[in-house]
C-alpha positions in Angstrom: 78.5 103.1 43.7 78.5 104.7 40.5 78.2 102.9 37.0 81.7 103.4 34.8 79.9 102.2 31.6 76.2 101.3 30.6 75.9 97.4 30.1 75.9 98.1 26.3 79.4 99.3 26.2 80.5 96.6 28.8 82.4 93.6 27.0 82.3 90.1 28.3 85.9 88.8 28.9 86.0 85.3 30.4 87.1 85.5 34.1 86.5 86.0 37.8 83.5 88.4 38.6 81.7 89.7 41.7 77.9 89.2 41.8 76.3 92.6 43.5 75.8 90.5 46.2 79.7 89.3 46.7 79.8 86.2 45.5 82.7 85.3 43.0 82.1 83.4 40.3 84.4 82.2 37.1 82.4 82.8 34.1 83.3 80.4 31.4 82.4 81.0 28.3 79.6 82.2 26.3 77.5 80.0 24.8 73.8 80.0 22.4 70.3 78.8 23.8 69.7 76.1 21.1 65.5 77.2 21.3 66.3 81.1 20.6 70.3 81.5 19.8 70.4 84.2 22.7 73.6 84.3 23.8 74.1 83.2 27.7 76.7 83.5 29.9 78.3 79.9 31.6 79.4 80.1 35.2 80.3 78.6 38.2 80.7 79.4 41.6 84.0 80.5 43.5 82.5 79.3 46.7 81.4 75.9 48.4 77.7 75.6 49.7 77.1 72.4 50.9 73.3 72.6 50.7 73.6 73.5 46.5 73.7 70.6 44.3 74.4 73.1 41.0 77.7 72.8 39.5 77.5 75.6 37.2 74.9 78.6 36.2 73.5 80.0 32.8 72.2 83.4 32.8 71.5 85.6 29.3 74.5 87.6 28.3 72.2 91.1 28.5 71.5 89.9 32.5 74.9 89.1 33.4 76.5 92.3 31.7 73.3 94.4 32.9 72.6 96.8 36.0 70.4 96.0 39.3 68.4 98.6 40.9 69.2 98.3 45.4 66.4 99.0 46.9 67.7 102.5 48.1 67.5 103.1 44.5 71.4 102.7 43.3 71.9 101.0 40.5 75.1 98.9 40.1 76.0 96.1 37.7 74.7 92.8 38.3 78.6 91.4 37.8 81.6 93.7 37.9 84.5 92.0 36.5 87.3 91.6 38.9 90.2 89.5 36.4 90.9 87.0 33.9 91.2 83.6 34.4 
């Protein structure tokens, strides 16, 4: 899978995204660590795991918007935004 823009050009809309690993999650809103003001994305799963006891996910802005490397060596972005709301 090829990249259609670096992370730094990708803008965060709120909405429906697909984790690399093909999960879908709804991500929220972005909000500010009160310790360091980095912004962080909020997010919650689209799918039921009885097992998980978490509601809802924080992960920095510059993670959710960035790029994995597969282990083959592809790189593809961590979330790729699917829709909005």
């Amino acid at each position: 899978m090829e990249i259609e823009k670096r992370p730094e050009e990708r803008k965060f809309i709120p909405g429906v995204y697909r984790h690399f690993k093909g999960g879908m999650y709804l991500a929220l809103v972005l909000a500010k660590d009160s310790e360091t003001e980095e912004d962080v994305v909020v997010y919650i799963p689209l799918y039921y795991k009885e097992e998980s006891e978490t509601k809802a996910w924080v992960r920095s802005l510059e993670d959710f918007m960035g790029t994995k490397e597969l282990e083959d060596g592809t790189i593809v972005n961590r979330f790729e935004f699917i829709s909005e709301r």
